[in-house]
C-alpha positions as CSV (number, residue, x, y, z in Angstrom):
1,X,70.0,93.1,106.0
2,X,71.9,91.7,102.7
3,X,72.3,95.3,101.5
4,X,74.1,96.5,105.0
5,X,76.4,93.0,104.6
6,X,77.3,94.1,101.4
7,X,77.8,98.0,102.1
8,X,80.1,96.6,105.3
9,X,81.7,94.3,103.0
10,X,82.5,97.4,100.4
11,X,83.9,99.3,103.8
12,X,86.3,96.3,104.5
13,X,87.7,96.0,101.0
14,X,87.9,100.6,100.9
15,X,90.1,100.2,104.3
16,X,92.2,96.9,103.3
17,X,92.8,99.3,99.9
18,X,93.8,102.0,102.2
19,X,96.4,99.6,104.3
20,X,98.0,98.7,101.3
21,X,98.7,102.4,100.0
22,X,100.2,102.9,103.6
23,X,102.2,100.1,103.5
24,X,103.5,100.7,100.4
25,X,104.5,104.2,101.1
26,X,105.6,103.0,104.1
27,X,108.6,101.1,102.6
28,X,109.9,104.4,101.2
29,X,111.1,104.9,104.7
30,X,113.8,103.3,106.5
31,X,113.3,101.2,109.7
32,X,108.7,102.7,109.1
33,X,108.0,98.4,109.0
34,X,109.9,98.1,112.2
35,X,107.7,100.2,114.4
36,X,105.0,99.4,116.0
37,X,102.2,100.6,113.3
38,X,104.8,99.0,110.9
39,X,103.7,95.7,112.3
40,X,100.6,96.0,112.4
41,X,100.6,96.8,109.0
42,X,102.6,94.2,107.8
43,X,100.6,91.6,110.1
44,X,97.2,92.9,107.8
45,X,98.7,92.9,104.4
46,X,101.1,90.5,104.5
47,X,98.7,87.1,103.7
48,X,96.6,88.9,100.8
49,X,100.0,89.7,99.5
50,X,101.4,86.6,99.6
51,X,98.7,85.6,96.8
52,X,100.5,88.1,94.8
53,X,104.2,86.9,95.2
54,X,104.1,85.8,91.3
55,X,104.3,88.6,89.9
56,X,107.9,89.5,89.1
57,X,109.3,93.0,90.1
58,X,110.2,94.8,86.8
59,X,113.5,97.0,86.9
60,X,113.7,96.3,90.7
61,X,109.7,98.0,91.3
62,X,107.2,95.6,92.6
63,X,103.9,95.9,90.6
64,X,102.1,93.2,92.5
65,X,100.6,95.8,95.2
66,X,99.3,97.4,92.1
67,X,97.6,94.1,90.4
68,X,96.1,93.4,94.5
69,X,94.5,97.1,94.8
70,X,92.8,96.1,91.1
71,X,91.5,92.7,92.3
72,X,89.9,94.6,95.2
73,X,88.5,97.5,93.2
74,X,87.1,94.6,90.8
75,X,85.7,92.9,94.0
76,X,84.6,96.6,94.8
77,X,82.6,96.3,91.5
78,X,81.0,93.1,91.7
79,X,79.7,93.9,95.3
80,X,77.8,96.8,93.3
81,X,76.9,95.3,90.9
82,X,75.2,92.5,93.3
83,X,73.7,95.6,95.6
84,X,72.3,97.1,92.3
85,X,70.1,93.5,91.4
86,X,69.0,93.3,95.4
């Protein structure tokens, strides 16, 4: 049971990875956040984000989706790491 929680968990943190690539690629297009997937979008990524809003864009580029896609993959690594002891 603890090993599907944690393969589930690893699923959740691949597709909130996935969101944020979208979303990023998705504000290479004019008026993409203002559509209906846009929003959605936006509505999932925005409060994990928000943790990020420290970091400082650097010549006008935003690095903080970046640093949040490396906490996850760290997370991605711990959960491993816990399903290899169990």
């Amino acid at each position: 049971m603890i090993a599907f929680l944690l393969w589930a968990l690893n699923q959740v943190v691949d597709a909130d990875i996935l969101v944020i690539v979208v979303w990023c690629i998705m504000s290479w297009f004019p008026n993409a956040c203002n559509s209906r997937l846009g929003d959605v979008i936006n509505r999932l990524v925005e409060p994990y984000m928000h943790w990020f809003d420290f970091i400082p864009p650097i010549g006008g580029i935003s690095f903080a989706p970046m640093i949040a896609i490396l906490v996850l993959y760290f997370v991605q690594a711990g959960l491993a790491h816990i399903a290899a002891i169990i």
